[in-house]
C-alpha positions as CSV (number, residue, x, y, z in Angstrom):
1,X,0.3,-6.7,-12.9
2,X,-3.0,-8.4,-12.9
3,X,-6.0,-7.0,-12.0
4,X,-6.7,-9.8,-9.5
5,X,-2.8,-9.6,-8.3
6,X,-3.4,-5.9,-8.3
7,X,-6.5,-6.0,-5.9
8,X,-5.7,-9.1,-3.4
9,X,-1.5,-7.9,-3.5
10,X,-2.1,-7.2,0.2
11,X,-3.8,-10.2,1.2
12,X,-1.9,-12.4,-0.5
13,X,1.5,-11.4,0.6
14,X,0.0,-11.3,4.7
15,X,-1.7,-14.6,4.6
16,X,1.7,-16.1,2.5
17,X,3.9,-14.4,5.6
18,X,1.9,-15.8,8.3
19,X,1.9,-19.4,6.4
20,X,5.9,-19.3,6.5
21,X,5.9,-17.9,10.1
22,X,3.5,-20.4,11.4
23,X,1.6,-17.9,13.2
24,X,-1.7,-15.9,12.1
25,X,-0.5,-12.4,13.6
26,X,-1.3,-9.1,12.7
27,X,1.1,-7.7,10.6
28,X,2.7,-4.6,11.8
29,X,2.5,-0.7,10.0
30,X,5.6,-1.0,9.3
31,X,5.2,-3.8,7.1
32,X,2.1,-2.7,5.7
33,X,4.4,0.4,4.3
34,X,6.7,-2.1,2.9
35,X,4.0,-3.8,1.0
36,X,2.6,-0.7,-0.3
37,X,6.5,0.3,-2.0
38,X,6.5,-2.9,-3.4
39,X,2.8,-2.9,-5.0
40,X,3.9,1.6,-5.9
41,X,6.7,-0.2,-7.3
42,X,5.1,-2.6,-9.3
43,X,6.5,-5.8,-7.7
44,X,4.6,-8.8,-9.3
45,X,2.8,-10.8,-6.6
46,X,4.9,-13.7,-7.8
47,X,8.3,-12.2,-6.7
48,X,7.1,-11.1,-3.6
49,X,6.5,-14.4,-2.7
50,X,9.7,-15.9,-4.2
51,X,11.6,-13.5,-2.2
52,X,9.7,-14.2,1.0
53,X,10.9,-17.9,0.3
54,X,14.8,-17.2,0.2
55,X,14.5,-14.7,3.0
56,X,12.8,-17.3,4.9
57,X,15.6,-19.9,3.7
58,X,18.4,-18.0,4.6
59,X,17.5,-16.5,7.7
60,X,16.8,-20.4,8.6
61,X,20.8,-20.9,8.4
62,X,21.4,-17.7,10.5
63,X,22.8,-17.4,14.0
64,X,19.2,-15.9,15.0
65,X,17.4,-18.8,13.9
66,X,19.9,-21.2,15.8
67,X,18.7,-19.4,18.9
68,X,15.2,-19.8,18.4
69,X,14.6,-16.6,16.7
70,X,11.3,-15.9,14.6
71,X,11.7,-13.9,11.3
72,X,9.4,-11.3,12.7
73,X,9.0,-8.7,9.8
74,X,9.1,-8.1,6.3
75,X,11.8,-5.6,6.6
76,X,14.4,-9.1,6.0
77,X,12.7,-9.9,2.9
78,X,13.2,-7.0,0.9
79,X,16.3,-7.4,-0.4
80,X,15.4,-11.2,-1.7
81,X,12.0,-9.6,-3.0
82,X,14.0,-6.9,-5.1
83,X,16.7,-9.6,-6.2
84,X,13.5,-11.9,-7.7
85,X,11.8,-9.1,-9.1
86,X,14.5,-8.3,-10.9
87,X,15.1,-11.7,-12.0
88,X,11.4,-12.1,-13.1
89,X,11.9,-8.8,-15.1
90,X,15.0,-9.8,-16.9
91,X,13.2,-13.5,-18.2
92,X,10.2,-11.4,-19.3
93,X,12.4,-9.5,-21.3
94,X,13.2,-12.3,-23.5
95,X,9.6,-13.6,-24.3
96,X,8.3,-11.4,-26.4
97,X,4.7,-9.6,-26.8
98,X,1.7,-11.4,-24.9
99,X,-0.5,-12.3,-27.3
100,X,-4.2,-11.3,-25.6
101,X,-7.5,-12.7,-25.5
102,X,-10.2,-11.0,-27.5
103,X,-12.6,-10.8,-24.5
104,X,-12.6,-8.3,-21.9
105,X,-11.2,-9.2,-18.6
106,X,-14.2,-9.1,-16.3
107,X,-14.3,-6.6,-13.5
108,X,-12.6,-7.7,-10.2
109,X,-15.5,-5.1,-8.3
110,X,-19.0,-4.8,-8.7
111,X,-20.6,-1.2,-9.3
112,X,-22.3,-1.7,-5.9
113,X,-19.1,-2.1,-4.1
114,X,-17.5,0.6,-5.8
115,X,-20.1,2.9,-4.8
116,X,-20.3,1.9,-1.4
117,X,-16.2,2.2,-1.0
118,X,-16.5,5.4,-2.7
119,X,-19.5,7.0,-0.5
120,X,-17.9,5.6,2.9
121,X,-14.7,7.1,1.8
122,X,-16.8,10.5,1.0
123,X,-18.5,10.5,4.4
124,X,-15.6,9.7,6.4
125,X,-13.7,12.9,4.7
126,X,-16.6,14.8,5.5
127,X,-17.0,13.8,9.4
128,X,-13.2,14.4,9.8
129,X,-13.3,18.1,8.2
130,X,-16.3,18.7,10.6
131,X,-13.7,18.1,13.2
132,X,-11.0,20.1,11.9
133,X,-12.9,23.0,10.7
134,X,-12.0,25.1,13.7
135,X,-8.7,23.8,14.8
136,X,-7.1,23.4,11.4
137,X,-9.3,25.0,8.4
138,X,-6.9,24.8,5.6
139,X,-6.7,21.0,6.0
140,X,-10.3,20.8,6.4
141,X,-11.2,22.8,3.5
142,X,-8.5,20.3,1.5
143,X,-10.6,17.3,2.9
144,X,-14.0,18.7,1.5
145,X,-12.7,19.8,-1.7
146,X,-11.1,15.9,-1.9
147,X,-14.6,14.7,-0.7
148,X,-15.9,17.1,-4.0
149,X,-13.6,15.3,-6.1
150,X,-14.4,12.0,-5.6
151,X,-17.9,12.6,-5.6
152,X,-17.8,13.9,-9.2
153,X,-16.2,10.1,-10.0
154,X,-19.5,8.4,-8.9
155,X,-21.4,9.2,-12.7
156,X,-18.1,6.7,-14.0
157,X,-19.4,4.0,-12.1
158,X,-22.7,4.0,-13.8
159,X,-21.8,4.1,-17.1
160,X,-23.2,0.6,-19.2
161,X,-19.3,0.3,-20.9
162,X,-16.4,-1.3,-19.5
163,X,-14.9,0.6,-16.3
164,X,-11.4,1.7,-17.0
165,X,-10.3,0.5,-13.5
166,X,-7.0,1.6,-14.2
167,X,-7.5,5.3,-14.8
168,X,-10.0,5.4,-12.0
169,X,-7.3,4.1,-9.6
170,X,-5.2,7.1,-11.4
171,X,-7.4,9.3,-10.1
172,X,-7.6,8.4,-6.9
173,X,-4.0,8.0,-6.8
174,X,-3.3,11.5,-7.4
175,X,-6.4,12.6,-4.7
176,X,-4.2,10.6,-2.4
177,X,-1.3,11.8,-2.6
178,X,-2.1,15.4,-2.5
179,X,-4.0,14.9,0.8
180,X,-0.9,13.2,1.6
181,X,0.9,16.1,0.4
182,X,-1.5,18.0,2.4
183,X,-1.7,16.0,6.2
184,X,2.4,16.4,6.1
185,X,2.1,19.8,6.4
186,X,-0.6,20.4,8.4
187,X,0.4,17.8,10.8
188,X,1.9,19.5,14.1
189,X,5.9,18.9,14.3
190,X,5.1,16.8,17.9
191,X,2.5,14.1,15.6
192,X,5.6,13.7,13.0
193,X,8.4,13.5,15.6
194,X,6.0,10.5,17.2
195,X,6.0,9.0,13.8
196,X,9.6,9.3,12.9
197,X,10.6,8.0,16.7
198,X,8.4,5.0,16.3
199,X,9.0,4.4,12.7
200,X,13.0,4.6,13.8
201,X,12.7,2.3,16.4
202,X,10.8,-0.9,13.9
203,X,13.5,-0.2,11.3
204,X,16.2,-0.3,13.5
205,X,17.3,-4.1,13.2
206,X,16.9,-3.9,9.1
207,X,18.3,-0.4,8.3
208,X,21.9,-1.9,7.7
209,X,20.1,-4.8,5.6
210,X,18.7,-1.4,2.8
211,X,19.9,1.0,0.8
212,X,19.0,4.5,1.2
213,X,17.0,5.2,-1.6
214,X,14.8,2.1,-0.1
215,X,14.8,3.7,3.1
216,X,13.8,7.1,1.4
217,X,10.6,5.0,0.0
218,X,9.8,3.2,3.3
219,X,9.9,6.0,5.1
220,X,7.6,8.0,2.9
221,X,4.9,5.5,2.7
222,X,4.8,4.9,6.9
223,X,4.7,8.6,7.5
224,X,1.1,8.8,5.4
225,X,0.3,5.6,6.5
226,X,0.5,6.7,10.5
227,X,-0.7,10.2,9.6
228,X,-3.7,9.1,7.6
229,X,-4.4,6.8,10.9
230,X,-3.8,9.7,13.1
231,X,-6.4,11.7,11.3
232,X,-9.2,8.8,11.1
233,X,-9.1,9.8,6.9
234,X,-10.3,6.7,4.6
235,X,-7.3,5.5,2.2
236,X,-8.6,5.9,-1.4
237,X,-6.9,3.7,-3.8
238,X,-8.7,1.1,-4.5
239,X,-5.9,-1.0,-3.2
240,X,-7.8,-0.5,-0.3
241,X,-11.4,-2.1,-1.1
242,X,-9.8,-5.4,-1.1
């Protein structure tokens, strides 16, 4: 995936739903966790938005959409995104190597926006561990050590040479997901019961529509989506700076 499909995946894919809907809404967590198991996945924007066009197309000759019905989530498009991403993968396969220009790409971020993502994200670990300190200390001591951590990155940003973007999102990647690792069990059994109840209750028109191991995936990336909310903590991929 591209760097600029990499960095606008989000935006792309909410302003493409909203065009198709016909209505500029805000798009729900639950489809913001779909989104993110398609871009973990490594869906290319392009079959996102083929699949969003059959699921559209089809659910026009439903019974719902006889009745007036609005295709209100993403949840219905994931099967026709999986089906075109598998598609695209399978004509890839018989093109051959890329032949690539001799220039760098340019860099989709400034250093100055990279080091303003990074120090927000650093002081907003910092304030939440503050409030945790007393309540919870072993996830506020795992906050400040991930506020250490991405602190030591800042020196890559002002090297002269070309930023390996995609090792510094590696790095944050794995920061993530051990704070993830980290918020799931530290978080009280009454927040993650309110999570799964309210997660359960959005998925409950699609669950029939996905296969377990999809479930399994969406499930995963709502839970640390709602828990990272619950907390106030900055998401650190830089995913998230577009």
């Amino acid at each position: 995936m591209g760097a600029f499909n990499y960095f606008n995946y989000f935006t792309e894919i909410e302003e493409y739903f909203w065009r198709k809907r016909g209505a500029h809404l805000l798009v729900s967590p639950l489809d913001w966790a779909i989104v993110e198991t398609w871009q973990k996945a490594g869906i290319p924007l392009g079959a996102v938005l083929k699949g969003i066009d059959r699921a559209f197309e089809s659910y026009a000759r439903s019974r719902r959409a006889a009745g007036g019905r609005q295709l209100k989530s993403l949840a219905y498009c994931v099967d026709a995104v999986l089906d075109a991403a598998e598609e695209e993968k399978e004509a890839a396969a018989g093109t051959g190597p890329q032949s690539s220009a001799g220039t760098a790409p340019a860099e989709p971020f400034s250093r100055d926006e990279l080091r303003v993502f990074f120090q927000r994200n650093a002081e907003r670990l910092k304030s939440a561990a503050g409030k945790l300190r007393a309540s919870q200390p072993y996830l506020a001591a795992h906050l400040e050590e991930t506020r250490t951590k991405m602190e030591e990155l800042l020196p890559l940003l002002q090297s002269p040479a070309q930023l390996d973007l995609e090792d510094l999102e590696r790095r944050l990647s794995v920061l993530e997901q051990k704070l993830a690792a980290a918020l799931t069990a530290g978080a009280s059994e009454e927040v993650l019961l309110a999570v799964r109840r309210e997660l359960d209750r959005q998925l409950a028109p699609y669950r029939r529509k996905m296969t377990t191991e999809q479930l399994a995936q969406l499930e995963r990336q709502y839970t640390q989506k709602r828990l990272f909310e619950t907390y106030d903590l900055p998401r650190l991929s830089l995913f998230y700076l577009a």
